[in-house]
N, C-alpha and C positions, 0 to 999 in steps of 0.2 A: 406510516410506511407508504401508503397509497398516496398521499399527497408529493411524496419524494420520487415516486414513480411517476408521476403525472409533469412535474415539473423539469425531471432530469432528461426531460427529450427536449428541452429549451435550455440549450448549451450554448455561451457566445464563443462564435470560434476563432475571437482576439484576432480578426485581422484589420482593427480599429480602433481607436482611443475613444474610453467613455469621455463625455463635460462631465464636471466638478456637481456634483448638486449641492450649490451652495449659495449663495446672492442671489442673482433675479432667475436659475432654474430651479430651487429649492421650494417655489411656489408649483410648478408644474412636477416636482416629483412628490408633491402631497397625493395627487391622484393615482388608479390603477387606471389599465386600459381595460378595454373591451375584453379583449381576448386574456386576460389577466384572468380578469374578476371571474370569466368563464370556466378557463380550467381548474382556480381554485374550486369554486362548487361543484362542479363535476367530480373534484376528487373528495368531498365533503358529503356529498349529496348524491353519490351513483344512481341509487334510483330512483331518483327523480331526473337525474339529468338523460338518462338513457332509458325512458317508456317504452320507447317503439323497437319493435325489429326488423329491419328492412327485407322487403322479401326477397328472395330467393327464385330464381328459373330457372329453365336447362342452359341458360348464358350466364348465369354471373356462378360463383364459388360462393361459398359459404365456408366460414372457418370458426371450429367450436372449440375453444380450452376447456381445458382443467384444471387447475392449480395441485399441483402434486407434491407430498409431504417429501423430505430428503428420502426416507426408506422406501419410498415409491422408484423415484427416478432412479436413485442408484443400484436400483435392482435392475432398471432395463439400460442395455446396453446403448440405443438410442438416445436414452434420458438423460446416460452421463454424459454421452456426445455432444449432444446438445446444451446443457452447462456449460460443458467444457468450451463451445465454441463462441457461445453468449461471453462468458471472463474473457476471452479470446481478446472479440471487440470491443469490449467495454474498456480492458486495459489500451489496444491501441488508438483509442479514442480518447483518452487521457480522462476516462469518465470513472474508474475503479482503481485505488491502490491497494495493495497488502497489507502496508506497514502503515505505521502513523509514525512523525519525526516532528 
C-alpha cells in the first residue's frame, strides 16, 4: 500500500505522447532514474530513508500525523470532512474510481 502511496503522486497528466519503448529506446528503458530508484526505497525502506527530523523554530510549522482507524475518523465530525474532501480530489483528479468496468 505504501509504495502505491508514494508513487500515485507521479501522475502523467497526458498532455503529451510517450515514444514506443521498443527498437533503439528499449535499451534506455532497461534503466530506472535517480529519482525513481529513490522513491521506491523510501517506500520500502521508510526508515532508513527518513533518520532525521528537521528542526523546528518560531518560523517554520511543524506538521505531525496520525493514521487513524475508519472507527476513529468517522467518529469526528472533522475526520469525515476531511475523507470526504480527500475522495473529493482524488476523484476530480481522475486518480480514484468507484467502480471497476
Amino acid at each position: 500500500m505504501r509504495l502505491l502511496q508514494y508513487f500515485g503522486q507521479y501522475n502523467c497528466p497526458g498532455d503529451h505522447e510517450h515514444e514506443p519503448t521498443q527498437g533503439a529506446n528499449a535499451v534506455d528503458s532497461a534503466f530506472y532514474t535517480a529519482e525513481f530508484a529513490e522513491v521506491l526505497l523510501q517506500s520500502w525502506y521508510p526508515h532508513l530513508a527518513f533518520k532525521s527530523i528537521p528542526s523546528v523554530s518560531a518560523t517554520q510549522h511543524a506538521f505531525v500525523t496520525k493514521n487513524l482507524s475508519r472507527s476513529e475518523w468517522t467518529k469526528d465530525e472533522k475526520g469525515v470532512k476531511a475523507v470526504l474532501e480527500e475522495a473529493h480530489g482524488l476523484h476530480m483528479g481522475r486518480q480514484l474510481h468507484d467502480h471497476t468496468g
